[in-house]
C-alpha positions as CSV (number, residue, x, y, z in Angstrom):
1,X,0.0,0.0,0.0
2,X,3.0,2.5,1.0
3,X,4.3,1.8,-2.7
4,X,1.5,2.5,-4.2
5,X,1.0,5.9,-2.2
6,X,4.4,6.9,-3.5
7,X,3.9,5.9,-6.6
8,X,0.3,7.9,-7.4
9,X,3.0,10.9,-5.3
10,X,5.2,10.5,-8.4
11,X,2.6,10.8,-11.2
12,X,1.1,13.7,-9.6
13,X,4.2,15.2,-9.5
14,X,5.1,14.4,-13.0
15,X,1.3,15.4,-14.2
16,X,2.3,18.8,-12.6
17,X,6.2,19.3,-13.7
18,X,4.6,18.4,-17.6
19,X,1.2,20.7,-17.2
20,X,2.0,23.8,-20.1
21,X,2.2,26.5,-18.2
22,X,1.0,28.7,-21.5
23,X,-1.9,30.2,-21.3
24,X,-4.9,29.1,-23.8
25,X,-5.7,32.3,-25.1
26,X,-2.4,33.7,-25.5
27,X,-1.1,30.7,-26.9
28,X,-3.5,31.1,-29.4
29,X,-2.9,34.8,-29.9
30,X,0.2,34.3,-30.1
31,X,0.0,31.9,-33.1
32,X,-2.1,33.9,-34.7
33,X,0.4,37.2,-34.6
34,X,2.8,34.2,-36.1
35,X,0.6,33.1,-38.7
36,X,0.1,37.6,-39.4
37,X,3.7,37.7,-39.8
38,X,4.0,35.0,-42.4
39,X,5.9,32.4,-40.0
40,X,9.3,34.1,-40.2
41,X,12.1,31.4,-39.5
42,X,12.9,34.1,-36.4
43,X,10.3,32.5,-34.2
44,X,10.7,28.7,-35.8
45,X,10.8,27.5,-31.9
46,X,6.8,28.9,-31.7
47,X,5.7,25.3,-32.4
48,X,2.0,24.9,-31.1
49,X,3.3,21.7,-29.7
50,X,5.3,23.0,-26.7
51,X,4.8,25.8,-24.1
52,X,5.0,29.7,-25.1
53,X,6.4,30.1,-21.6
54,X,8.5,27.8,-21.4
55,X,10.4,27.0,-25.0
56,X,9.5,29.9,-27.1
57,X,11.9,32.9,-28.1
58,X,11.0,36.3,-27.8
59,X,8.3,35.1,-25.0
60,X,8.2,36.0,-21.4
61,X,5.1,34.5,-19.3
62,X,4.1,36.1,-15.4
63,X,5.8,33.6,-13.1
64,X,2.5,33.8,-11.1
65,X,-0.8,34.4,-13.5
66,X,1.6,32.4,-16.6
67,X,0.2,35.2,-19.1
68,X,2.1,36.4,-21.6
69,X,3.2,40.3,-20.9
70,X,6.8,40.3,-22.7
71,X,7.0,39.5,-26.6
72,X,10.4,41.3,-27.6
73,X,11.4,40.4,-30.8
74,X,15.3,41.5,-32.0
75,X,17.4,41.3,-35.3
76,X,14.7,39.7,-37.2
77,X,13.8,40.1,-41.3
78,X,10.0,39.9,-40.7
79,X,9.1,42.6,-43.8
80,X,5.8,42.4,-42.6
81,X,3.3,45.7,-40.9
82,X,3.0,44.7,-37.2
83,X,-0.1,42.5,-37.2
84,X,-3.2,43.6,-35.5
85,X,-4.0,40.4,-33.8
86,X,-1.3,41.8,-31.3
87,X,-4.0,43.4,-29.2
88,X,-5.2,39.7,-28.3
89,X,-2.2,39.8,-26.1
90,X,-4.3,41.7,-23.5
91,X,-1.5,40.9,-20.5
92,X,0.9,42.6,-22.4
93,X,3.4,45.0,-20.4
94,X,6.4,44.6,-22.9
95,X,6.4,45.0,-26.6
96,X,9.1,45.1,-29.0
97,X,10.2,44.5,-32.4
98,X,14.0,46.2,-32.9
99,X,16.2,45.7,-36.4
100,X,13.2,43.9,-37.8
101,X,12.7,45.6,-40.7
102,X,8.8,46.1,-40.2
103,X,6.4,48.5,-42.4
104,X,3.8,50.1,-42.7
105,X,1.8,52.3,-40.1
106,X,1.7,51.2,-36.3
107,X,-1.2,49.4,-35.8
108,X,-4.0,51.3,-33.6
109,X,-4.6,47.7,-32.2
110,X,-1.9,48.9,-29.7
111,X,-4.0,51.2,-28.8
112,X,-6.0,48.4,-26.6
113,X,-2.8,47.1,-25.0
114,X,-3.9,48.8,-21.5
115,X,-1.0,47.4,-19.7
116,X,1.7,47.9,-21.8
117,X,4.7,50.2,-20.0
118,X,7.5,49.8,-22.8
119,X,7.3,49.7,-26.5
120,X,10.2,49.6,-28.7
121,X,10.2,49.8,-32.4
122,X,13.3,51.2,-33.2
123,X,15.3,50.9,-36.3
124,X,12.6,49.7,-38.8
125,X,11.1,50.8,-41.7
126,X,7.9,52.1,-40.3
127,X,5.7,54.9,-42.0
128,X,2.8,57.2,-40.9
129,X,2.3,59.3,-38.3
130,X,3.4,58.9,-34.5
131,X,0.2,57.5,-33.3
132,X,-1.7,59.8,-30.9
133,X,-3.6,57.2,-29.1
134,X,-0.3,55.6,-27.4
135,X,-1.4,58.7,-25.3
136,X,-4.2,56.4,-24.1
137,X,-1.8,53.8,-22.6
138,X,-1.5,55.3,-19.2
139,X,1.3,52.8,-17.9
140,X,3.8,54.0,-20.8
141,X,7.5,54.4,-19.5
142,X,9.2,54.4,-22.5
143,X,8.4,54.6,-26.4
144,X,11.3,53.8,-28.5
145,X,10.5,54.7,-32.5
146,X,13.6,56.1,-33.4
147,X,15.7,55.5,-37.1
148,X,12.2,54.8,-39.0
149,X,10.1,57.0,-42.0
150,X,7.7,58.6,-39.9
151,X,6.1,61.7,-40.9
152,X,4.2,64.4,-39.6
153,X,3.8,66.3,-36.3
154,X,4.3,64.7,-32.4
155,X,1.8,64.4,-31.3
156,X,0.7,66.7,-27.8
157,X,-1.2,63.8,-26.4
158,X,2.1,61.9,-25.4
159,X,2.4,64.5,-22.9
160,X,-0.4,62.8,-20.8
161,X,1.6,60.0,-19.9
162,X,2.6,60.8,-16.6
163,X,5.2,58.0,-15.8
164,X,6.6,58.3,-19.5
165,X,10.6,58.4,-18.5
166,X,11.6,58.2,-22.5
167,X,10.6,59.5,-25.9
168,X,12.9,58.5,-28.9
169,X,12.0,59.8,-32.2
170,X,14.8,60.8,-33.6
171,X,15.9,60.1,-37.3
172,X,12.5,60.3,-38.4
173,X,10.9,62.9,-40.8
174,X,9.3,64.8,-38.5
175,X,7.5,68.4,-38.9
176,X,6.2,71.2,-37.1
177,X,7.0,72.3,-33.4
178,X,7.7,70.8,-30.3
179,X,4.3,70.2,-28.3
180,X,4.4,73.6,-25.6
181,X,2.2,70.1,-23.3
182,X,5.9,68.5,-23.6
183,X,7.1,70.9,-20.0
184,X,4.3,68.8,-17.9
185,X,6.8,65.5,-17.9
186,X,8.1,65.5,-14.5
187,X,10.0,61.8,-14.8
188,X,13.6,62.0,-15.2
189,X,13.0,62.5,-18.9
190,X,15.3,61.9,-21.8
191,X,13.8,62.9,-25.3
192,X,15.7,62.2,-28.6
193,X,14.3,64.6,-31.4
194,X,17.3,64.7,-33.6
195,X,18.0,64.3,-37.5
196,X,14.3,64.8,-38.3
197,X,12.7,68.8,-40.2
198,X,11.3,69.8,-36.4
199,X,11.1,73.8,-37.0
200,X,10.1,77.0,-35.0
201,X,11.1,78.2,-31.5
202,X,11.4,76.1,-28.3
203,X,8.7,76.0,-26.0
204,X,9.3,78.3,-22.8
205,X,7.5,75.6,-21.3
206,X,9.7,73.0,-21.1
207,X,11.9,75.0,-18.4
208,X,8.9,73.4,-16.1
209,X,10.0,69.8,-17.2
210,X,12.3,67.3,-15.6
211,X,14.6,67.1,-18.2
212,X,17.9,64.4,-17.7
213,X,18.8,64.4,-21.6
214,X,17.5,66.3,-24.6
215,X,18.8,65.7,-28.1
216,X,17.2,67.9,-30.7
217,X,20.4,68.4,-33.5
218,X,20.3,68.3,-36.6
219,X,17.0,70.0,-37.2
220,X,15.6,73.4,-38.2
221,X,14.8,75.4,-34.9
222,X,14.9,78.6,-34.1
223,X,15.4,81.2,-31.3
224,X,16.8,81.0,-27.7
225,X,17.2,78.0,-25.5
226,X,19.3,79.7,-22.9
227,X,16.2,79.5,-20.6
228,X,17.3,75.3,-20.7
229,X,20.1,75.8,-19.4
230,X,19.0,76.5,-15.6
231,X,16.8,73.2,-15.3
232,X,18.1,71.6,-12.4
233,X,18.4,67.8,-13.6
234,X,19.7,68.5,-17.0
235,X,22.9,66.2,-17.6
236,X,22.9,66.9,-21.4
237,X,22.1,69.0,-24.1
238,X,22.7,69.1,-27.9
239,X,21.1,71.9,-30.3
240,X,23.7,71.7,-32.4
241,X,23.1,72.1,-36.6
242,X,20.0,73.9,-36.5
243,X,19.0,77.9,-36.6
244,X,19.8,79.0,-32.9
245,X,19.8,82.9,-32.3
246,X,20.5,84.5,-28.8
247,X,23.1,86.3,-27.6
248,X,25.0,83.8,-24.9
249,X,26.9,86.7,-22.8
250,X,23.5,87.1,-21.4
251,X,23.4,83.6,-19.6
252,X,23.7,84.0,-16.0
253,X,23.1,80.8,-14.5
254,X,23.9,76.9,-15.6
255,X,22.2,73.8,-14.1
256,X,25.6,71.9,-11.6
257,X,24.8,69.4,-13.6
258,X,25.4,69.6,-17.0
259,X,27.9,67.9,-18.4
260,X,27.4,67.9,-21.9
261,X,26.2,71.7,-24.2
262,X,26.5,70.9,-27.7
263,X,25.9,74.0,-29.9
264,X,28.0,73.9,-33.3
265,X,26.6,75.1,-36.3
266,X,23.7,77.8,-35.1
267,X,24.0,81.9,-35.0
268,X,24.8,82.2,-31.7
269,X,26.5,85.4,-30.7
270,X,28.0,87.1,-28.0
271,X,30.7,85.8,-25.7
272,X,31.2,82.3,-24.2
273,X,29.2,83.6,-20.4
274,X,31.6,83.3,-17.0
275,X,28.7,81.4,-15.3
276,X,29.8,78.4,-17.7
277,X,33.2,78.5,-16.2
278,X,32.3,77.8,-12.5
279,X,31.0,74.0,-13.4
280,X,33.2,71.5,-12.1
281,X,33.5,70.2,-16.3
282,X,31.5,70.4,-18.9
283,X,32.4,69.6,-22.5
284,X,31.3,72.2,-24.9
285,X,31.1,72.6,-28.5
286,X,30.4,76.4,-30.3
287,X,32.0,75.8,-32.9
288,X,30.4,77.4,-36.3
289,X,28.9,80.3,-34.6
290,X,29.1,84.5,-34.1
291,X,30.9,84.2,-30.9
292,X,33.7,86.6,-29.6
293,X,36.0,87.6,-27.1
294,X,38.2,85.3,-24.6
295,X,36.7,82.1,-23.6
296,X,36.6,82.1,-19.8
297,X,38.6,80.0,-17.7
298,X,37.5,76.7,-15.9
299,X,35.1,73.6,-16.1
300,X,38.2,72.6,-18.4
301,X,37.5,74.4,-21.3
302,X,40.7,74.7,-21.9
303,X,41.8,71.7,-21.9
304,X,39.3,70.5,-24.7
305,X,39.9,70.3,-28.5
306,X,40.5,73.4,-30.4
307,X,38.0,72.4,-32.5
308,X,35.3,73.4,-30.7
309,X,35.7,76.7,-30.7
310,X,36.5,77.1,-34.5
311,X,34.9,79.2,-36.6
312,X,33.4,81.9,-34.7
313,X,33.7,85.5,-35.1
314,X,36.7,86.7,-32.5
315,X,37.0,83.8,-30.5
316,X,40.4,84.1,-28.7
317,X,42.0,82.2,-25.2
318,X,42.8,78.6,-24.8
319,X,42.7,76.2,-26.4
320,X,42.4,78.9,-29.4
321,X,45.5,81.6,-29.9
322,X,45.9,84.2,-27.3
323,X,44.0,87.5,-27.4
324,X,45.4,90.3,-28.9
């Protein structure tokens, strides 16, 4: 009888260590987005056969619920418009497919991924618009679309998501303005606008925004961004190749901690402000501007490449030649 006991033990055991742990739904979901995306060899291991939480690539399951809230495909060749039958996924926090050479617009089937906190569609071949509605997915921390063919304005909306911490869009084709709704973001924000056709001034409202990193070179806009430069989490800034016009004498205060102010290639004019020199370092670039007189010592300016400072109007002090 005592063998017997242990040896029902054993196949319960078994029956449990062998139960899928994939759930129904998304297994089938899951299939279907395969099936959508013409069975690339990428996701060959997604064999109906076995257990999406356990054997498939690309797949993550909860440990706890086993539903299916990662599906982060990398370094595919799917050629293929991200399939709609994504939003069957409904557990979904995680979504990404990076170097997979997708096309076509982004799906507004996103849009009813409610628990999604991290897209990432980077480097593809994408087209349309930046959708609006991923201003509807409340949990959003981070929205990669960066080195795509996007077109048209951003969109203001994004500016609802409270716990957003990242916005890349650069290399785009991007138009019009930065949203003035883009200085509510109070996360430690970094936001990637550069190489896209971005044009006018700089909103005075994003001096109200937490701020860690902003990269907007390489574009066409205009006026002064000085008012930046006093935003008390800002680490790094480059504005560099695009139609800057202020006078930079007039700068009187700079964030402790910036470490990076990249602003080659605009019309900036006036002198290289003393306030600049009392960092602790920062590594600047005004090079191709209408800059003059003696570049102030400190925060190792002059210990930085000479190139930096070329090209300006009177420029003079190291690491350029004395002034006369």
């Amino acid at each position: 009888m005592k063998t017997f006991h242990i040896f029902i033990l054993l196949l319960s055991l078994i029956s449990f260590l062998s139960a899928e742990k994939c759930h129904p739904n998304d297994k089938k979901a899951l299939l279907k987005i395969k099936n959508d995306l013409n069975n690339p060899y990428d996701i060959i291991t997604w064999d109906p056969k076995t257990d999406c939480c356990e054997d498939w690539y690309a797949v993550q399951c909860d440990p706890k619920t086993n539903r299916t809230t990662q599906l982060n495909i990398h370094n595919a060749d799917i050629k293929r418009p991200i399939p709609a039958s994504i939003a069957e996924l409904t557990y979904l926090e995680s979504l990404s497919f990076h170097s997979c050479n997708m096309t076509g617009h982004i799906t507004e089937a996103i849009a009813k991924l409610s628990n999604l906190n991290f897209i990432d569609l980077r480097h593809n071949h994408l087209t349309g618009p930046v959708p609006s509605f991923l201003g509807q997915l409340k949990k959003l921390e981070y929205i990669g679309l960066s080195f795509n063919n996007l077109t048209g304005s951003i969109p203001a909306s994004l500016s609802m998501l409270t716990k957003l911490g990242g916005l890349l869009l650069d290399r785009n084709q991007l138009t019009g303005t930065i949203p003035e709704s883009f200085g509510s973001f109070k996360e430690d924000f970094y936001l990637y606008l550069s190489h896209n056709q971005l044009s006018g001034p700089i909103p005075k409202t994003l001096a109200n925004a937490n701020f860690n990193y902003i990269d907007a070179s390489r574009n066409k806009l205009e006026g002064d961004i000085s008012f930046l430069f006093g935003i008390k989490s800002l680490n790094y800034i480059d504005f560099s190749r695009n139609m800057l016009q202020f006078d930079f004498s007039k700068v009187v205060e700079f964030t402790s901690t910036l470490a990076h102010l990249d602003l080659n290639h605009n019309r900036i004019y006036g002198s290289i402000p003393q306030a600049l020199a009392k960092l602790d370092y920062v590594a600047l670039d005004v090079s191709y501007n209408r800059l003059c007189g003696k570049i102030p010592v400190g925060a190792g300016l002059q210990k930085q490449d000479v190139a930096r400072f070329l090209h300006n109007k009177c420029l003079c002090g190291a690491p350029l030649p004395k002034c006369k």
